[in-house]
N, CA and C atoms as an extended XYZ file, in Angstrom:
471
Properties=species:S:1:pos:R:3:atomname:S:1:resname:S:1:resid:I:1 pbc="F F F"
N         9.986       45.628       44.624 N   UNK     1
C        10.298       44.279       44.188 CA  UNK     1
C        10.066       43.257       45.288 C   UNK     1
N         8.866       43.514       45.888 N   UNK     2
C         8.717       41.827       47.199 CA  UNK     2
C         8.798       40.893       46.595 C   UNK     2
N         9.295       40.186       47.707 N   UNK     3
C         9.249       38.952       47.600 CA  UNK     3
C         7.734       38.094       48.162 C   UNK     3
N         7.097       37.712       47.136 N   UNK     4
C         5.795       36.841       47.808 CA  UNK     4
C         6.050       35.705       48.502 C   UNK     4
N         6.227       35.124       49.677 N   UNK     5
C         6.317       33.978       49.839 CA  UNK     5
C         7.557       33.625       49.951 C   UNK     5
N         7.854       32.005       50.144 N   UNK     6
C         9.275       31.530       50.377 CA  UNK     6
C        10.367       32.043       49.450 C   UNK     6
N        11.584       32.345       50.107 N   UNK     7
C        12.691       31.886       49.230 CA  UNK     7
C        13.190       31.276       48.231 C   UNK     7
N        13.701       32.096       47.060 N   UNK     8
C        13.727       30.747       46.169 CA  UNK     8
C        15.348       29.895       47.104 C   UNK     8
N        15.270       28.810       46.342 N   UNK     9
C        15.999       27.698       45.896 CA  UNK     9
C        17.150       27.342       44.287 C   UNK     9
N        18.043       26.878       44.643 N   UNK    10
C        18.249       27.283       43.101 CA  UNK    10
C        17.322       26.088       42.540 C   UNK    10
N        16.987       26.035       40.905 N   UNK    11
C        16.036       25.347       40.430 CA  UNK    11
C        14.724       25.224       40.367 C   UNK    11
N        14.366       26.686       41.334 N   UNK    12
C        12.819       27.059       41.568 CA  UNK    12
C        12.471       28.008       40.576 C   UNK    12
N        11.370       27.518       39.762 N   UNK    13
C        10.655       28.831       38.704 CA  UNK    13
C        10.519       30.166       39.685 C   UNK    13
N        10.175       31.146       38.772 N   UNK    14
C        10.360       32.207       39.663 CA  UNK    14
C         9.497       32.949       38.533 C   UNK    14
N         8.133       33.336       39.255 N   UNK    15
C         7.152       33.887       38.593 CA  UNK    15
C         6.987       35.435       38.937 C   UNK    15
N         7.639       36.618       38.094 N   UNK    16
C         6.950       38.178       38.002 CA  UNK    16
C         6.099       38.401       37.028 C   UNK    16
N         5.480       39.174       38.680 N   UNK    17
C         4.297       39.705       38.026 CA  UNK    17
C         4.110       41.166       37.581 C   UNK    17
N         3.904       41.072       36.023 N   UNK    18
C         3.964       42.443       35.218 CA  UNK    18
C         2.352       43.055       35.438 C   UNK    18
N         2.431       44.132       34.840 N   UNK    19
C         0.710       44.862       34.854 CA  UNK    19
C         0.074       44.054       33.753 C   UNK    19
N         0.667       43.292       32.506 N   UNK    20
C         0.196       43.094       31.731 CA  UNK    20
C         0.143       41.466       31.270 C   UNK    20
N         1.184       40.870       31.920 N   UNK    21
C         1.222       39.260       32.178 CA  UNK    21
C         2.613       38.815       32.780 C   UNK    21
N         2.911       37.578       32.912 N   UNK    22
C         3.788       37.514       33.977 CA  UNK    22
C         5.073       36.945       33.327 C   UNK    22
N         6.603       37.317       33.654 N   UNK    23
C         7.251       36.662       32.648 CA  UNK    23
C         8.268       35.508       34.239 C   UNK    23
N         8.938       34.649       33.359 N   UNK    24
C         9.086       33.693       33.988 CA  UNK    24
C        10.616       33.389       33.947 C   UNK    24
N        11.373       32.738       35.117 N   UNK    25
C        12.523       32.547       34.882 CA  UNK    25
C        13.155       31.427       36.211 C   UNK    25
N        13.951       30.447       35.999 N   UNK    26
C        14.833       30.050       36.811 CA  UNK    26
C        15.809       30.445       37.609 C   UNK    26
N        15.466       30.198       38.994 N   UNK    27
C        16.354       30.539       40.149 CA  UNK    27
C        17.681       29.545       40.241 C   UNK    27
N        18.635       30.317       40.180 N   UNK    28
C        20.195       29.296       39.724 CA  UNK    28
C        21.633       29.275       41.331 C   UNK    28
N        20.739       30.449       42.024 N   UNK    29
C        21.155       30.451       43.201 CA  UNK    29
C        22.361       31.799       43.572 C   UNK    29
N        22.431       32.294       44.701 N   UNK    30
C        23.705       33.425       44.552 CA  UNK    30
C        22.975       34.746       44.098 C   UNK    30
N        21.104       34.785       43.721 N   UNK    31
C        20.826       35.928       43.727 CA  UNK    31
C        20.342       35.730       42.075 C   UNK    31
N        20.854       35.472       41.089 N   UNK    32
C        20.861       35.320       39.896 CA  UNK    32
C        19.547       34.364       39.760 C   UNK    32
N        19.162       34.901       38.151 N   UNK    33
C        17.730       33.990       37.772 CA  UNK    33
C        18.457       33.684       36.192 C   UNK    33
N        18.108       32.709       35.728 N   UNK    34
C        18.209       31.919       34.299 CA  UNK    34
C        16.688       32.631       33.446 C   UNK    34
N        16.813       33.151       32.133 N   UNK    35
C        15.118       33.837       31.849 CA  UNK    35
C        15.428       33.484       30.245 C   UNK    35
N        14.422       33.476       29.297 N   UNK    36
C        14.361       33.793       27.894 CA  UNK    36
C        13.568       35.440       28.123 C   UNK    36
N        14.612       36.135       27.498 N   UNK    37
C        14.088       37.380       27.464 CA  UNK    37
C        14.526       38.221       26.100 C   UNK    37
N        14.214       39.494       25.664 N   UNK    38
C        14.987       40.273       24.647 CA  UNK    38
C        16.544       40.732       25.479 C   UNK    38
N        17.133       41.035       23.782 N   UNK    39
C        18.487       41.211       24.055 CA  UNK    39
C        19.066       41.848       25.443 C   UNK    39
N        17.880       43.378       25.753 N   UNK    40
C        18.017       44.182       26.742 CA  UNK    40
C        17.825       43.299       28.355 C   UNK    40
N        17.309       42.390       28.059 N   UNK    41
C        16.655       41.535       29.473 CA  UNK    41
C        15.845       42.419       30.161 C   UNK    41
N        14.769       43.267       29.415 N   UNK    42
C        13.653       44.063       30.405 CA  UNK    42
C        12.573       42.987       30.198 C   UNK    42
N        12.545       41.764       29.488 N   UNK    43
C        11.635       41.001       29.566 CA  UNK    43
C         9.902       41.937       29.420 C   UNK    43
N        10.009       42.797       28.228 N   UNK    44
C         8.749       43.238       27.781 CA  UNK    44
C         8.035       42.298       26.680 C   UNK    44
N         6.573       42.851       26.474 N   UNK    45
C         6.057       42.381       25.744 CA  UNK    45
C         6.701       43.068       24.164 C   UNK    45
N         7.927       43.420       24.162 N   UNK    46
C         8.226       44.077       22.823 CA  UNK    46
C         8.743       42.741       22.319 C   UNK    46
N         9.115       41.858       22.936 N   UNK    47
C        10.231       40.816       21.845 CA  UNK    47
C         9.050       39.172       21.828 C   UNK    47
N         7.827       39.993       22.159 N   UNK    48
C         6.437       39.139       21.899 CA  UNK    48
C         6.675       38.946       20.282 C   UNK    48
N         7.405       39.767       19.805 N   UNK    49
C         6.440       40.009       18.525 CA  UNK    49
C         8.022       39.919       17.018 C   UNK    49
N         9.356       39.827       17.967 N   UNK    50
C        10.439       39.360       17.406 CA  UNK    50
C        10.862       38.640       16.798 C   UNK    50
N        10.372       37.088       17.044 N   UNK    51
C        10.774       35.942       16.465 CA  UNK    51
C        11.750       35.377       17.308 C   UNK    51
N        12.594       35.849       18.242 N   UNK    52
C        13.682       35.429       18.656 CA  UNK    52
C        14.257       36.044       20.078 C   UNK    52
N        15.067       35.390       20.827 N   UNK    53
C        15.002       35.994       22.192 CA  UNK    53
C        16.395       35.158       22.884 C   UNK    53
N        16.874       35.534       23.663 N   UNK    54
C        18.162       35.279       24.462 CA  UNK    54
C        17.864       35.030       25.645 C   UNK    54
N        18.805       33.615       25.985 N   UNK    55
C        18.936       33.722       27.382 CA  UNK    55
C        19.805       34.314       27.924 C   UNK    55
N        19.375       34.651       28.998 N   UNK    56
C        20.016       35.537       29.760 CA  UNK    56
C        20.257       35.059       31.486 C   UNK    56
N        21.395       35.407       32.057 N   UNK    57
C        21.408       35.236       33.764 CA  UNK    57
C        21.971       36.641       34.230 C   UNK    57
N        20.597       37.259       35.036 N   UNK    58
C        20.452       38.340       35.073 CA  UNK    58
C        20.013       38.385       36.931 C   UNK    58
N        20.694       39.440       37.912 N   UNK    59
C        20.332       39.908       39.210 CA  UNK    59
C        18.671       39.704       39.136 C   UNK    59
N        18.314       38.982       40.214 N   UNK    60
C        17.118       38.330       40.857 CA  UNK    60
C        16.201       39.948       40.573 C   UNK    60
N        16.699       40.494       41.428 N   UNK    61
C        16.200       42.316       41.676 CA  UNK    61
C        16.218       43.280       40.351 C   UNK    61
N        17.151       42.785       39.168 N   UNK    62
C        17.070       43.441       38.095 CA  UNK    62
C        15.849       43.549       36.929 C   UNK    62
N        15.708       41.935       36.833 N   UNK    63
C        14.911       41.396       36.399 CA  UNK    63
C        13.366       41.471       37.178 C   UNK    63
N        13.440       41.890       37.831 N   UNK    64
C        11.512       42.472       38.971 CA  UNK    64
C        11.533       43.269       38.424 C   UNK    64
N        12.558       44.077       38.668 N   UNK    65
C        12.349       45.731       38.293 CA  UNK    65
C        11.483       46.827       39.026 C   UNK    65
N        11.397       46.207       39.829 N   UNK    66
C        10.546       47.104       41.136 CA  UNK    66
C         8.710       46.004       40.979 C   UNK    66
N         8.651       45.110       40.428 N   UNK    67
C         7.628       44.124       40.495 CA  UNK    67
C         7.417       43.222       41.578 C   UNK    67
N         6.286       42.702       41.586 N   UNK    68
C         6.297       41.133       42.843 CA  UNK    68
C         6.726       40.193       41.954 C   UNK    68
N         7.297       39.533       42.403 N   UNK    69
C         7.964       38.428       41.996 CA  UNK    69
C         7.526       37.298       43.152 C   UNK    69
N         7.518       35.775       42.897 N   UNK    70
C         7.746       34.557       43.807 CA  UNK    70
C         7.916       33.350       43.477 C   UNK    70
N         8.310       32.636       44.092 N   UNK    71
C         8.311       31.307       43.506 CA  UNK    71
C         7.122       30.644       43.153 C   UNK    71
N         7.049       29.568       42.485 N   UNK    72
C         5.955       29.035       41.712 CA  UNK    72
C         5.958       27.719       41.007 C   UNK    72
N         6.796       27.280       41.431 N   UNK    73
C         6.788       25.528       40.944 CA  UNK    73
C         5.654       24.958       40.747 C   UNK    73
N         4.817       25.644       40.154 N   UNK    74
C         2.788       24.819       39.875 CA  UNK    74
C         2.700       24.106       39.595 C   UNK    74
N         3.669       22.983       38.589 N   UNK    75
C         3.447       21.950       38.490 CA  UNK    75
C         3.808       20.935       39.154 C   UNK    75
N         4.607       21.107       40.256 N   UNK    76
C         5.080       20.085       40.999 CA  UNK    76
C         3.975       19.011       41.559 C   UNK    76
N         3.111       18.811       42.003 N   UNK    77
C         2.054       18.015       42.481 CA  UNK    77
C         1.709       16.995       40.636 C   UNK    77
N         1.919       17.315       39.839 N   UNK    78
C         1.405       16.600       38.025 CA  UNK    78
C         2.654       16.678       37.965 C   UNK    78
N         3.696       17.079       37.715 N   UNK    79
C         4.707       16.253       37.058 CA  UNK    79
C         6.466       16.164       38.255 C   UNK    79
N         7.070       15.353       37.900 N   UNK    80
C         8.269       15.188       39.023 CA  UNK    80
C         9.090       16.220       38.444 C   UNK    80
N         9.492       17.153       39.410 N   UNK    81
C        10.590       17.745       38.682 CA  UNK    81
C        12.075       17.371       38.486 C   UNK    81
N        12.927       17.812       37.763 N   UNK    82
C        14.210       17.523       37.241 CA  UNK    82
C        14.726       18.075       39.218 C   UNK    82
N        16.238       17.342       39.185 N   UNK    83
C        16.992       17.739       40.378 CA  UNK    83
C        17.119       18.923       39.986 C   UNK    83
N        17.135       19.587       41.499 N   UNK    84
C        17.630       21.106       41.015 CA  UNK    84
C        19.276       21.017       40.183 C   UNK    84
N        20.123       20.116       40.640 N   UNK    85
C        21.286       21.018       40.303 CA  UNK    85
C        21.214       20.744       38.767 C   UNK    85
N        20.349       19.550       38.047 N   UNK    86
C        20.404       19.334       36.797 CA  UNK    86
C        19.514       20.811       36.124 C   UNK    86
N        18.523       21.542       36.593 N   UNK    87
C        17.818       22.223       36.132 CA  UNK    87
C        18.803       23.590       36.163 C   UNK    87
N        19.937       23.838       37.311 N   UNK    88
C        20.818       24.972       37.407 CA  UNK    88
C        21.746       24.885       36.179 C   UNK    88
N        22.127       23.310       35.870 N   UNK    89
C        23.089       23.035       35.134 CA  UNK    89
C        22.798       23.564       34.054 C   UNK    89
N        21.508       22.962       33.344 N   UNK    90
C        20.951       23.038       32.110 CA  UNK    90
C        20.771       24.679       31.668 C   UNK    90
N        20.125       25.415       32.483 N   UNK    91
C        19.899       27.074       32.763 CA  UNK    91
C        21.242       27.563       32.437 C   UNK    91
N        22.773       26.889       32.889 N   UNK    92
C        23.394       27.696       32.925 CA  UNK    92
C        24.157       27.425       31.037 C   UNK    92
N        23.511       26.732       31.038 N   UNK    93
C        24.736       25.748       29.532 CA  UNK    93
C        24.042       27.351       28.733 C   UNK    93
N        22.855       27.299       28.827 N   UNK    94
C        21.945       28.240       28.010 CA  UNK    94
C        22.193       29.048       27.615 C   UNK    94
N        23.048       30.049       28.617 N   UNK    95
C        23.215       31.890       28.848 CA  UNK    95
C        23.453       31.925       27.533 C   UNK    95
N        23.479       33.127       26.682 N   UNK    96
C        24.227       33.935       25.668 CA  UNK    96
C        23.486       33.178       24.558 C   UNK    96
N        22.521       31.926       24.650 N   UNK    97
C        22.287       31.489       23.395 CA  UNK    97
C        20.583       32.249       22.838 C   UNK    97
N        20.500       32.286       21.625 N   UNK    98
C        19.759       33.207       20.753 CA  UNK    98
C        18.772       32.188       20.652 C   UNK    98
N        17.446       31.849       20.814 N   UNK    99
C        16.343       31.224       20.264 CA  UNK    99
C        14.955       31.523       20.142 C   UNK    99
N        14.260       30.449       19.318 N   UNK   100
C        13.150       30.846       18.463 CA  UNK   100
C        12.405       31.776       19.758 C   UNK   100
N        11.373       32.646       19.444 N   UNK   101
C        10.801       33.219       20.194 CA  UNK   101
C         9.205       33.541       19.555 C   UNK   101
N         7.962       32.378       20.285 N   UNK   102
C         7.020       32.793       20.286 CA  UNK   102
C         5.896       32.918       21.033 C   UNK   102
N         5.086       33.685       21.153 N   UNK   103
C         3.685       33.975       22.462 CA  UNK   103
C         3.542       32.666       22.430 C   UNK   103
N         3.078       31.693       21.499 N   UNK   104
C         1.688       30.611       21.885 CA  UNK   104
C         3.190       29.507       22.280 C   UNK   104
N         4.428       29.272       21.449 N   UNK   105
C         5.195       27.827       21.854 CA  UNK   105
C         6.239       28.253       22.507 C   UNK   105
N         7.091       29.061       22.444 N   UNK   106
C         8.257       29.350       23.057 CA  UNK   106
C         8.231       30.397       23.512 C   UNK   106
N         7.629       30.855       24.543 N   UNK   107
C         7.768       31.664       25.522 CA  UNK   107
C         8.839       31.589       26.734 C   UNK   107
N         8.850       32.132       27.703 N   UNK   108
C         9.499       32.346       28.487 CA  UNK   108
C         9.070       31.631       29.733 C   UNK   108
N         7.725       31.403       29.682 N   UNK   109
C         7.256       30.720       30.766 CA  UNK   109
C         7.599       28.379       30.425 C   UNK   109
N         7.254       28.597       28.699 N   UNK   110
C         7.539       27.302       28.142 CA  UNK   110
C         9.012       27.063       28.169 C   UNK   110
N        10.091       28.195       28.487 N   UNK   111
C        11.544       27.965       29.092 CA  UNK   111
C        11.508       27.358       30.111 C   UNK   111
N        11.036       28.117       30.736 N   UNK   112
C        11.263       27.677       32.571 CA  UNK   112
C        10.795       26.591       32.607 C   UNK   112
N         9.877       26.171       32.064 N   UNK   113
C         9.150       25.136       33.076 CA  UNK   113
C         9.871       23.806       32.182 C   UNK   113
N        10.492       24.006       30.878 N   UNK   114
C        11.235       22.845       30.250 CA  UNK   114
C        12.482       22.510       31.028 C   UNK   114
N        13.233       23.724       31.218 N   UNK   115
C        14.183       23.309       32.097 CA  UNK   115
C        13.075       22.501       33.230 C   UNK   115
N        13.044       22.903       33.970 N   UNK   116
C        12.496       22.019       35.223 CA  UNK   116
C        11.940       20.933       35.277 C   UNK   116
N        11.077       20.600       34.431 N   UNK   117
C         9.745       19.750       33.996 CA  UNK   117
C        10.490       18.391       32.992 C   UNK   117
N        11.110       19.085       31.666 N   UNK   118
C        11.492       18.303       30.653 CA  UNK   118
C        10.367       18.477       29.627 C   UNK   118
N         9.127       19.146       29.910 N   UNK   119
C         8.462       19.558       28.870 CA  UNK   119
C         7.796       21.234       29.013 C   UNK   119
N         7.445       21.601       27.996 N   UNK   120
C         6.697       22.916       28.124 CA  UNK   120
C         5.411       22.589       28.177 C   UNK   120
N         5.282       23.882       29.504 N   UNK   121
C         4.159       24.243       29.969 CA  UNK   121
C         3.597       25.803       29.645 C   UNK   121
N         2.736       26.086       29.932 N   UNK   122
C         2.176       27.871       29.664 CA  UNK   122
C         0.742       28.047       29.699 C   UNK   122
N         0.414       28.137       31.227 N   UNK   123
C        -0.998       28.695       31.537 CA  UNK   123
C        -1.614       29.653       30.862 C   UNK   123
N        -0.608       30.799       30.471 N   UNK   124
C        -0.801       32.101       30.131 CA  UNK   124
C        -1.590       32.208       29.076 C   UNK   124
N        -0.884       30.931       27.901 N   UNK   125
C        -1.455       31.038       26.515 CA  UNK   125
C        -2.544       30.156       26.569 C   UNK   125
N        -3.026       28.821       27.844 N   UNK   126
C        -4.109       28.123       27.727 CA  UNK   126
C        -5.197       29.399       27.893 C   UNK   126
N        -5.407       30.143       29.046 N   UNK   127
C        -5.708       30.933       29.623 CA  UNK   127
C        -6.269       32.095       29.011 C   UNK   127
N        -5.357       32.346       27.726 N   UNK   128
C        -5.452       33.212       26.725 CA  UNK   128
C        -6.575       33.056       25.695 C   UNK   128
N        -6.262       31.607       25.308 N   UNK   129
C        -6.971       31.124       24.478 CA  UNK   129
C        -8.514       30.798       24.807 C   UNK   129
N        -8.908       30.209       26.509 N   UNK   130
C        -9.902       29.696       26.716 CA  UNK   130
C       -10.627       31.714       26.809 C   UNK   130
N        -9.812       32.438       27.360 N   UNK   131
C       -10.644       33.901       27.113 CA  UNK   131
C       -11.242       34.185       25.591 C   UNK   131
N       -10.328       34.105       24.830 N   UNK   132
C       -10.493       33.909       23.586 CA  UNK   132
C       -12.013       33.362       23.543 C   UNK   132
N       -12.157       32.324       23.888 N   UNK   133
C       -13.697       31.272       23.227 CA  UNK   133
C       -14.232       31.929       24.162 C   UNK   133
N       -14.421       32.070       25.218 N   UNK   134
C       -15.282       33.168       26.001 CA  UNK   134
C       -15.522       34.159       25.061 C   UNK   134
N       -14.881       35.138       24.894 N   UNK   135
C       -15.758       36.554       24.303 CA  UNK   135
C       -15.892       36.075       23.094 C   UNK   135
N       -15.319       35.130       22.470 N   UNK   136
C       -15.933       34.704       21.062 CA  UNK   136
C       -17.906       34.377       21.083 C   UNK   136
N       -17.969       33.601       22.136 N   UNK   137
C       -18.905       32.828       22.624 CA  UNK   137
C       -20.295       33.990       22.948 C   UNK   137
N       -19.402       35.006       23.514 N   UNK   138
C       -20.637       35.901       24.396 CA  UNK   138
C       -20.522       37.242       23.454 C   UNK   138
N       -19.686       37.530       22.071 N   UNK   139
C       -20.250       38.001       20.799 CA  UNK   139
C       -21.039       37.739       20.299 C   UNK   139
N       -21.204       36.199       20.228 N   UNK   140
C       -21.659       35.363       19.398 CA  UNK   140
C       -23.427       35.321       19.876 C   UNK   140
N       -23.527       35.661       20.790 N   UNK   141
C       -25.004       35.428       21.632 CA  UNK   141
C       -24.937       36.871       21.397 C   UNK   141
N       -24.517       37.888       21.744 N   UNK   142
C       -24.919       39.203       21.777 CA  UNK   142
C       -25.545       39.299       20.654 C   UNK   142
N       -24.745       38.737       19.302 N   UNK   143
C       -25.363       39.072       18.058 CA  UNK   143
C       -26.779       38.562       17.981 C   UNK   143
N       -26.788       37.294       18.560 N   UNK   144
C       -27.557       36.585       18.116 CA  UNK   144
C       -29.196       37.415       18.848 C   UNK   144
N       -28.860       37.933       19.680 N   UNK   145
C       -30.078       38.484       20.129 CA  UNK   145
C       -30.432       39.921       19.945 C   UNK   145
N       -29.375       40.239       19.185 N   UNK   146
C       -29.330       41.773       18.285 CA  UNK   146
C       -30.589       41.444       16.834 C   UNK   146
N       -29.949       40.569       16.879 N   UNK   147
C       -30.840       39.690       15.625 CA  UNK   147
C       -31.945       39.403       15.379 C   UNK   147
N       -32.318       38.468       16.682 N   UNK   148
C       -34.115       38.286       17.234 CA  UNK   148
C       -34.242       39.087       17.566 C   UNK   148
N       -34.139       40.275       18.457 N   UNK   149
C       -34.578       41.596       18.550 CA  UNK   149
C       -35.154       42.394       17.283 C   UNK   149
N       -34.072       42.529       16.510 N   UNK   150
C       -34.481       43.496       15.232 CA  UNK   150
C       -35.646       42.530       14.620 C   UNK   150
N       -35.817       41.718       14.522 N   UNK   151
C       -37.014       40.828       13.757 CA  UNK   151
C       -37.558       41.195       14.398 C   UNK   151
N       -38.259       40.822       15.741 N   UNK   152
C       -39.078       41.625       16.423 CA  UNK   152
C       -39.842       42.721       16.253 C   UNK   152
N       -38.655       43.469       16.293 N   UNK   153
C       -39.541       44.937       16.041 CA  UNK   153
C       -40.162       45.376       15.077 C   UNK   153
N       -39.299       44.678       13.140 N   UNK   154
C       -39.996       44.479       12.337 CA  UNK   154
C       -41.013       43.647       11.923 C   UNK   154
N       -41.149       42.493       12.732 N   UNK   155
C       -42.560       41.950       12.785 CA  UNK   155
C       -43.588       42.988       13.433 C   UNK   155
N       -42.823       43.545       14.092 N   UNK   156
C       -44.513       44.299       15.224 CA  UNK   156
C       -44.820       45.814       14.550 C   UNK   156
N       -44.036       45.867       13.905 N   UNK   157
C       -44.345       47.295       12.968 CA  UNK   157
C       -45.478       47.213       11.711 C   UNK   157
């Protein structure tokens, strides 16, 4: 479970990194992180697919789970962030409450960064999506020259 980089702060996003994408949570200070996660707080891709998800304030080290973890405030340079203690405050009103839960709007990363920010953010799913039009894009040519090819060969036959 390293730590990449500085210390958090309380009110600092706090970005782990999974094998499969990264889940996200607020640093509230004392060791503890603020997260939208499933009931269990293993923060898998199982409660991707739930509808619904809990916050939770869960040990800094619990929540890695033997992962890298670091801070990550990315948007700070584009938008001002909230004071920390308003972003600890807000994180903490949260705990125990049950909400909507989805990949593309309400994720875990569009938690964190609302607390902090005042709006949602989520690279993951821009990121997702612009891959998306990529291999859409370079199907789309593969075919296309699967295509002129086969004419080809039946012209030359």
């Amino acid at each position: 479970m390293p730590l990449l980089g500085p210390s958090p702060k309380p009110g600092d996003l706090i970005e782990f990194i999974r094998p499969l994408y990264q889940h996200w949570g607020v640093y509230v200070g004392d060791g503890y992180v603020v997260h939208l996660t499933d009931q269990e707080g293993i923060s898998s891709l199982s409660s991707a697919f739930g509808g619904s998800a809990v916050v939770r304030k869960d040990r800094l080290e619990n929540v890695a789970n033997g992962c890298n973890y670091r801070v990550n405030n990315k948007y700070d340079k584009k938008r001002e962030p909230n004071p920390p203690q308003k972003v600890v405050r807000a994180a903490l009103e949260l705990v125990g409450e049950r909400m909507p839960y989805s990949v593309t709007s309400a994720n875990c990363e569009h938690f964190a960064t609302e607390l902090r920010y005042g709006e949602r953010y989520c690279d993951q799913v821009a990121d997702a999506g612009k891959a998306a039009v990529v291999g859409v894009g370079i199907f789309a040519a593969l075919a296309t020259v699967a295509v002129i090819a086969g004419r080809s060969r039946r012209q030359n036959q």
